[in-house]
Backbone as numpy.savetxt, mean C-alpha at the origin, in Angstrom:
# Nx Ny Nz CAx CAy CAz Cx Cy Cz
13.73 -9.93 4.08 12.80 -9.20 3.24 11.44 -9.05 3.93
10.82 -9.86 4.52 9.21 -10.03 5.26 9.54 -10.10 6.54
9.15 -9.42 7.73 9.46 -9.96 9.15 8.12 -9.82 9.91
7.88 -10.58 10.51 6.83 -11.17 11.07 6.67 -9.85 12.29
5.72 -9.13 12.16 5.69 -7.86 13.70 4.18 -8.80 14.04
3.12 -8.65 13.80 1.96 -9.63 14.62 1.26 -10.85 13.54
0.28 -11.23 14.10 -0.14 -12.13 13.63 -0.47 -11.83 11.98
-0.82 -10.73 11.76 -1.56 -10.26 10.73 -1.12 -8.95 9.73
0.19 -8.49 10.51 1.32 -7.08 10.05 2.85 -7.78 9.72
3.17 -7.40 8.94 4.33 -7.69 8.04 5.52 -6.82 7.98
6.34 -6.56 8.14 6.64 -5.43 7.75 7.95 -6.15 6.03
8.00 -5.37 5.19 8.45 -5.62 3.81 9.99 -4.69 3.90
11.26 -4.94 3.62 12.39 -4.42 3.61 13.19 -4.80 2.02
13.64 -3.96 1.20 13.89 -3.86 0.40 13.51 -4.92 -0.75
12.25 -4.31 -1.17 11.17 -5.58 -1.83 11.60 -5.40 -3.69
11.72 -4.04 -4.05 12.12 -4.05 -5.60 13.18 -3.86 -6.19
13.67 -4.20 -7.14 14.72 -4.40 -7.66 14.80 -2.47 -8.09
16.14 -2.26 -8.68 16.78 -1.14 -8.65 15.43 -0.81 -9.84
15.50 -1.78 -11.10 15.20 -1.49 -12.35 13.26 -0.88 -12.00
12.72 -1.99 -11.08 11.44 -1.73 -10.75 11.57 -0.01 -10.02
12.28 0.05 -9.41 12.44 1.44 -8.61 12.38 2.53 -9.18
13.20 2.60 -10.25 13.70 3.05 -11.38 12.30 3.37 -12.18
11.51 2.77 -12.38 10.11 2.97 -13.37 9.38 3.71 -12.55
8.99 3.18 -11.43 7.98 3.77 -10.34 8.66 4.94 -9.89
9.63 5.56 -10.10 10.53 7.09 -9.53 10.00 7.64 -10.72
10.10 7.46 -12.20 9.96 8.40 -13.11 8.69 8.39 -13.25
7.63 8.11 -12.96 6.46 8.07 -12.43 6.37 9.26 -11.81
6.84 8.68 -10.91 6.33 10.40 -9.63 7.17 11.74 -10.17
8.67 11.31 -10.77 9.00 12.24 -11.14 7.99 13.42 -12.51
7.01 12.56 -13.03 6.19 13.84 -14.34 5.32 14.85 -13.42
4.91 15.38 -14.22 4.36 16.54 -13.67 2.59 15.82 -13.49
2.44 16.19 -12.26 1.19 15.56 -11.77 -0.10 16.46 -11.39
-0.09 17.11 -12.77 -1.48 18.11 -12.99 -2.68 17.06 -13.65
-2.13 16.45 -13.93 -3.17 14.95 -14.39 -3.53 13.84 -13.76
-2.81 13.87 -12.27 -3.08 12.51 -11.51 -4.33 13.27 -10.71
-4.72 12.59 -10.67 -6.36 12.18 -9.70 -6.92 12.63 -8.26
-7.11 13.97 -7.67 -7.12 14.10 -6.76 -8.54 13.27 -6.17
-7.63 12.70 -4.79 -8.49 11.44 -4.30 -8.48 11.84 -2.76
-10.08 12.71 -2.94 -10.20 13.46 -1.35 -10.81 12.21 -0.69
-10.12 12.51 0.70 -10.40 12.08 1.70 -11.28 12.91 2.61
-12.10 12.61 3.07 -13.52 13.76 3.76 -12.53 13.78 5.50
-11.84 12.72 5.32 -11.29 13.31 7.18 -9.92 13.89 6.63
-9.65 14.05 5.44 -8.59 14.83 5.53 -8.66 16.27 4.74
-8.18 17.45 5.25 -8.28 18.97 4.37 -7.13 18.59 3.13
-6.27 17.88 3.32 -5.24 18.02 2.21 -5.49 16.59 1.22
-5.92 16.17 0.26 -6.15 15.38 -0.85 -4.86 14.82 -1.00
-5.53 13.49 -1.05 -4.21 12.59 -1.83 -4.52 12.66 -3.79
-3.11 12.76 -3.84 -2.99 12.13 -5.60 -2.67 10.70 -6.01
-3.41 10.88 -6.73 -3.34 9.15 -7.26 -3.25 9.19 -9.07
-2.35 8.47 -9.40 -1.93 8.50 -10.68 -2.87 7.81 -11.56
-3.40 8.27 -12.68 -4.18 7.46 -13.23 -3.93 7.17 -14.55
-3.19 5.97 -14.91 -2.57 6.02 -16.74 -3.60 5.87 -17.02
-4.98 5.78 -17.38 -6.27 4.97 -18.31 -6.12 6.51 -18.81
-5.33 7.72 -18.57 -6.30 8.48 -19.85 -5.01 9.00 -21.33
-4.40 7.84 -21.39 -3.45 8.24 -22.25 -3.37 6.88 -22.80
-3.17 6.10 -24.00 -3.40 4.81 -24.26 -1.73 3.97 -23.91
-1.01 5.41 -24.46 0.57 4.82 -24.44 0.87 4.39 -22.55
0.10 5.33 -21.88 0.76 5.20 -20.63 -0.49 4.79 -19.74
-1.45 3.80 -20.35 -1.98 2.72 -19.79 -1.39 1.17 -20.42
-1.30 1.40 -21.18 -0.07 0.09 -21.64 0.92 -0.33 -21.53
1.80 0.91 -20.84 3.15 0.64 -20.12 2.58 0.40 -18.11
1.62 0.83 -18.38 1.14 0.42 -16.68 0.30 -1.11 -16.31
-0.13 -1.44 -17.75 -0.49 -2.78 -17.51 0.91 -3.76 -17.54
1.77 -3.27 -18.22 3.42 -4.04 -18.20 3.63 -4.05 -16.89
3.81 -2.89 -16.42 4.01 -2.48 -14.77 3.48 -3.19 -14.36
2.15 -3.27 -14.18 1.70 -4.31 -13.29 1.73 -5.93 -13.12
1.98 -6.58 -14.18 2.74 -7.76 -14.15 3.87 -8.24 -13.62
4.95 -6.86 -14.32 6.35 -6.80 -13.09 6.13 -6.86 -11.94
5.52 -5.64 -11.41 4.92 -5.52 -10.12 4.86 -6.96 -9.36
4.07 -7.68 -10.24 3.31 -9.25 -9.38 3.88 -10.01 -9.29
5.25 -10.10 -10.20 6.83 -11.03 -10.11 7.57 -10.62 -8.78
7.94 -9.22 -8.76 8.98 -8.86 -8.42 7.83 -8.76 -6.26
6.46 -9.04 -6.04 6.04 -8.93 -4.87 5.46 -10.83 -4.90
6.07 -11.68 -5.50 6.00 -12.73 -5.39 6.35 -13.19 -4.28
7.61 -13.28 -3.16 7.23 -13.41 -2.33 6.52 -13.38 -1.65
6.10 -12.04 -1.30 4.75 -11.51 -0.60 3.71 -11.89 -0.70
3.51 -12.29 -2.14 2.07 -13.01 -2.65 2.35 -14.66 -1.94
3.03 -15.07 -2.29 3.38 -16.16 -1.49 3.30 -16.96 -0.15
3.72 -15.54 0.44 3.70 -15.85 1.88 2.15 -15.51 2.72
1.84 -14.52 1.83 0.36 -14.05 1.78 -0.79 -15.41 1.66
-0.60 -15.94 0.67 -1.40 -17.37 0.55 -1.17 -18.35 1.19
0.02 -18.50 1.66 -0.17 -19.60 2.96 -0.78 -18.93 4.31
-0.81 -18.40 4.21 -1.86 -17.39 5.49 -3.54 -17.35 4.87
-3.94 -16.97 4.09 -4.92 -17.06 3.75 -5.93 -17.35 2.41
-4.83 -18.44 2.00 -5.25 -18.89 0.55 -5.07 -18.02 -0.10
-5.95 -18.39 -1.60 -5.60 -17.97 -3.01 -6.52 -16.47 -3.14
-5.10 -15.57 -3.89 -5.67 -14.38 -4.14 -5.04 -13.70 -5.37
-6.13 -13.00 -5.34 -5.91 -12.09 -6.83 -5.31 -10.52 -7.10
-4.66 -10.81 -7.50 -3.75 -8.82 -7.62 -4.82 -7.73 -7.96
-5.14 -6.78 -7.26 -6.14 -5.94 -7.81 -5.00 -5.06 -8.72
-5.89 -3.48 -9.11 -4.92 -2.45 -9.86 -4.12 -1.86 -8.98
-2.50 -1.67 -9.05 -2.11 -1.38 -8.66 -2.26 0.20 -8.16
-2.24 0.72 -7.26 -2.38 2.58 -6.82 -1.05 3.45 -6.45
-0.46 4.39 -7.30 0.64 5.37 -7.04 0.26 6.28 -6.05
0.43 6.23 -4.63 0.25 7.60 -4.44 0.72 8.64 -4.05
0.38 9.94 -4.19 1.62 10.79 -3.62 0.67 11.80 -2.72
1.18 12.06 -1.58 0.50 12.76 -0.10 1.44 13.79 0.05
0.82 15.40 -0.05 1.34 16.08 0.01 1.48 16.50 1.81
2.48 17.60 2.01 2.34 18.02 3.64 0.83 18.34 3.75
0.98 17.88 5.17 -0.66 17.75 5.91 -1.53 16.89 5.94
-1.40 15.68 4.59 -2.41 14.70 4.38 -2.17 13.61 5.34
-3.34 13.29 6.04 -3.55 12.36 6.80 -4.67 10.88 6.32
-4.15 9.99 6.44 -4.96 8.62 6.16 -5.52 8.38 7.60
-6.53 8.86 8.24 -6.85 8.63 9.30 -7.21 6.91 9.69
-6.82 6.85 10.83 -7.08 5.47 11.06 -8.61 4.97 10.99
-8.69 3.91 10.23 -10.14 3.35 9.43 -10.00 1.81 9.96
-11.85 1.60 10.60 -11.86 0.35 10.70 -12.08 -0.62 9.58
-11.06 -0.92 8.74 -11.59 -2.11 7.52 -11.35 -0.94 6.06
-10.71 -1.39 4.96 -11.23 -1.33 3.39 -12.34 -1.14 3.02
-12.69 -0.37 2.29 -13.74 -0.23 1.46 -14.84 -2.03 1.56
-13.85 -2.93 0.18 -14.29 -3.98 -0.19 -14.34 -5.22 0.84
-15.54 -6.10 0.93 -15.02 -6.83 1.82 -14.51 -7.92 1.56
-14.15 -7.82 -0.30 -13.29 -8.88 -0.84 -11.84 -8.86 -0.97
-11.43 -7.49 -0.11 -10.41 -7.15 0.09 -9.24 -8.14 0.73
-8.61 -9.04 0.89 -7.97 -9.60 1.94 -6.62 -9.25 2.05
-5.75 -8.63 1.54 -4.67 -8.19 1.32 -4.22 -7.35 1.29
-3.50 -6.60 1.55 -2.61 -4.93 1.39 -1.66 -4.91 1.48
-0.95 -4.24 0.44 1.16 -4.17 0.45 1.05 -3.05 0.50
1.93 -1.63 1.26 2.04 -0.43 0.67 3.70 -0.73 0.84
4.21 -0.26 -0.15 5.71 0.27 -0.19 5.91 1.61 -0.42
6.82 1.89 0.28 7.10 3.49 0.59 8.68 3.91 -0.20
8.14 5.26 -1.27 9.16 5.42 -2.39 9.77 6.30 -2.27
10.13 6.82 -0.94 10.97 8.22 -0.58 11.12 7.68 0.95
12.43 8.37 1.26 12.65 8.65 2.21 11.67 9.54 3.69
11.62 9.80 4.63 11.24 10.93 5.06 10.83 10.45 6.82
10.09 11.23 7.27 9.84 11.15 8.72 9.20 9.89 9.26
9.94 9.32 10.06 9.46 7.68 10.70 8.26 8.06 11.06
7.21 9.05 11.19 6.32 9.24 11.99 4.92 8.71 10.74
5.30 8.90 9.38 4.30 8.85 8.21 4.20 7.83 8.01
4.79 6.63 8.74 4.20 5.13 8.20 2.82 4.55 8.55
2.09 3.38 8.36 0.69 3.27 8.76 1.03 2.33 9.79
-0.04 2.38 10.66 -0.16 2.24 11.97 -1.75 0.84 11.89
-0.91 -0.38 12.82 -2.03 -1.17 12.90 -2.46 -1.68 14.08
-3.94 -1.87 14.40 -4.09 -2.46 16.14 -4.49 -4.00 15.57
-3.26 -4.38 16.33 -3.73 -5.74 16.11 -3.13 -6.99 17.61
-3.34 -8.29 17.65 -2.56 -8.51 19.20 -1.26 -8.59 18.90
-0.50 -8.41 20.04 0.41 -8.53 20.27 1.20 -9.41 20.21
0.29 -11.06 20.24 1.23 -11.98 20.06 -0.16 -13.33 19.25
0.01 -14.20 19.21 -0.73 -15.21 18.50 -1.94 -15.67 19.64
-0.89 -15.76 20.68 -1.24 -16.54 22.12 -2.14 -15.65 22.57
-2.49 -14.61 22.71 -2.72 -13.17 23.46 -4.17 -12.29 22.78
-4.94 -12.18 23.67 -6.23 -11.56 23.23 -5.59 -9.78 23.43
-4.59 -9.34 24.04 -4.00 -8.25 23.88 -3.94 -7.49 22.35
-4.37 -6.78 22.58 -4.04 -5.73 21.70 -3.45 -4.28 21.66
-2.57 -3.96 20.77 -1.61 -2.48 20.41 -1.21 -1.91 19.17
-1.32 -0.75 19.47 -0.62 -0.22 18.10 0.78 -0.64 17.90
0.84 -1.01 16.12 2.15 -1.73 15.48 2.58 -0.88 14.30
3.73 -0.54 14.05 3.54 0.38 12.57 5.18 -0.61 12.31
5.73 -0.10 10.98 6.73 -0.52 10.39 7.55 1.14 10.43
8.68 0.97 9.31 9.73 2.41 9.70 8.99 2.26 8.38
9.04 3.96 8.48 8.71 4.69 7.13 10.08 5.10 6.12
10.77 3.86 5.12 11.99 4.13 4.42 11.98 3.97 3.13
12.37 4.14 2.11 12.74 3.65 0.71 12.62 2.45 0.83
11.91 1.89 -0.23 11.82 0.71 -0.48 11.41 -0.17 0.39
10.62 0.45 1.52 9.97 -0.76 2.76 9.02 -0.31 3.03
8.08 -1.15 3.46 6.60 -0.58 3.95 6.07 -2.22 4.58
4.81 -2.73 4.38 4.54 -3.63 4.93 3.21 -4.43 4.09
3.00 -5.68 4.79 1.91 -6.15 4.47 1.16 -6.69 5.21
-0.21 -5.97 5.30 -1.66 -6.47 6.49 -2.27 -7.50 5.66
-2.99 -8.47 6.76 -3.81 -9.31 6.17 -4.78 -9.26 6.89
-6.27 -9.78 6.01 -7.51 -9.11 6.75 -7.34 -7.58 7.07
-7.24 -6.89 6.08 -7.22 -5.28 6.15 -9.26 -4.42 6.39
-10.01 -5.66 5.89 -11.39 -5.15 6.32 -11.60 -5.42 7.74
-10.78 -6.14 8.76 -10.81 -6.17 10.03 -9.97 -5.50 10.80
-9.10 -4.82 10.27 -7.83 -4.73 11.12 -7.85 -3.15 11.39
-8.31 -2.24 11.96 -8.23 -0.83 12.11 -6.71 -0.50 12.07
-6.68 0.48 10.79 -4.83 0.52 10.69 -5.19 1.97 9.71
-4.07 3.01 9.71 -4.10 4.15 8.88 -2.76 4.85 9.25
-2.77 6.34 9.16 -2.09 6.97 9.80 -2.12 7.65 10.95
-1.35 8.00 12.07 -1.39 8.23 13.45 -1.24 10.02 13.01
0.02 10.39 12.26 0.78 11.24 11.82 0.32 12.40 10.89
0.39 13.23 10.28 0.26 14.16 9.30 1.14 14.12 8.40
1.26 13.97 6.86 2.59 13.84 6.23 3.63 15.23 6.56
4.82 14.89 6.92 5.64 16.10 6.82 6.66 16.30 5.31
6.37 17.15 4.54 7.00 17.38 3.46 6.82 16.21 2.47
6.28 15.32 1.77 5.57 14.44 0.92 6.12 12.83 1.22
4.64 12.38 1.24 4.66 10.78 0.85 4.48 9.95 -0.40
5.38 9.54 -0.67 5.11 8.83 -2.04 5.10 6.70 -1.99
4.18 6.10 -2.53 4.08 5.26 -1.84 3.45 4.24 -3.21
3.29 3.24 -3.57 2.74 2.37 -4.25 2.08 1.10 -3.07
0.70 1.19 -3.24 -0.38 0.37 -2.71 -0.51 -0.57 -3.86
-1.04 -1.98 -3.48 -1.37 -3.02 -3.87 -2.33 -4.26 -2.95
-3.11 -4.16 -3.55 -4.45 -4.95 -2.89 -4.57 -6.56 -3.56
-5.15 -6.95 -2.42 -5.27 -8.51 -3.28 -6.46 -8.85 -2.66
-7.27 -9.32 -3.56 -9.04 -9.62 -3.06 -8.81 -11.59 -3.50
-9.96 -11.86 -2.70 -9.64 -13.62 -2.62 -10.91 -13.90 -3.69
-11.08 -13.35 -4.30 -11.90 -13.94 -6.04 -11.56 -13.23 -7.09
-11.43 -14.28 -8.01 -10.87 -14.26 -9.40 -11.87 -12.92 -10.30
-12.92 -12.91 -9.72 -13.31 -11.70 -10.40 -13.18 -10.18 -9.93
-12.83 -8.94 -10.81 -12.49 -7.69 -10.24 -13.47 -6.76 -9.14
-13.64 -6.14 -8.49 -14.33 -5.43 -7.87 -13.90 -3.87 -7.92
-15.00 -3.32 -8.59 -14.89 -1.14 -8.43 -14.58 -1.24 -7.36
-14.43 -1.84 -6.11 -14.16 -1.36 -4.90 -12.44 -1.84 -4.15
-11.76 -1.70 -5.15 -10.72 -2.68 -4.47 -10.54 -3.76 -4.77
């Protein structure tokens, strides 16, 4: 399920159960004239990002979600804290990247209470759309290289120290990315920023 690629990159292989899959598909499957366009200034094509807070029924089935969510990435959280102690689940993020959108490679998160990042990837599509991290090569080794995971259903990865780690996309999406992000900041209290 977790395989170790560097000191600080993860890569995640079939992390949710059918039933979790199953919720987060009919998700992307509604019509997404209401999710959140979330421009990126280095990119011409906008990501969407789902936002239940404006419907009460379908912010209450997303706070459910997100509890599942924190069971069913328990490992991850797990393995995550013996690496760098105790952390806290931020809000979970749906997103969907139409052709052309690029996550350009960024040095660091927004927050710098950020310490954590899972993205899992909810479609199939071109190995080229996964995110890309420079980090060393080995534990031993002041070397450093670009590392990415395969871009598949149900796999994606997990960075630690994501405000240090310059990581994004190399690629342009070809024909759509759909993806669920999850952040974990190392204090118990929330941050607008992640």
């Amino acid at each position: 399920m977790l395989v170790k690629v560097t000191e600080n990159f993860y890569r995640i292989d079939n992390i949710f159960s059918d039933k979790m899959l199953n919720k987060l598909l009919s998700i992307f499957a509604e019509d997404k004239t209401d999710w959140t366009v979330h421009p990126d200034g280095k990119s011409q094509v906008p990501r969407l990002e789902y936002r239940p807070e404006i419907d009460p029924i379908r912010y209450a089935n997303f706070l459910q979600l997100r509890k599942e969510l924190y069971v069913e990435l328990k490992p991850v959280v797990d393995l995550a804290e013996s690496l760098v102690g105790k952390i806290y689940q931020n809000v979970p993020q749906l997103w969907y990247d139409r052709e052309g959108y690029i996550n350009t490679i960024h040095n660091g998160d927004v927050s710098p209470n950020h310490h954590v990042n899972v993205q899992i990837y909810l479609c199939d599509g071109n190995e080229n759309m996964s995110t890309y991290c420079y980090d060393k090569i080995s534990e031993d080794s002041n070397t450093k290289a670009w590392h990415t995971v395969p871009y598949r259903f149900n796999c994606g990865y997990m960075l630690l120290h994501p405000t240090k780690i310059p990581h994004g996309m190399k690629h342009r999406v070809v024909d759509k990315r759909m993806s669920i992000y999850q952040g974990f900041r190392g204090t118990e209290e929330e941050n607008t920023k992640w």
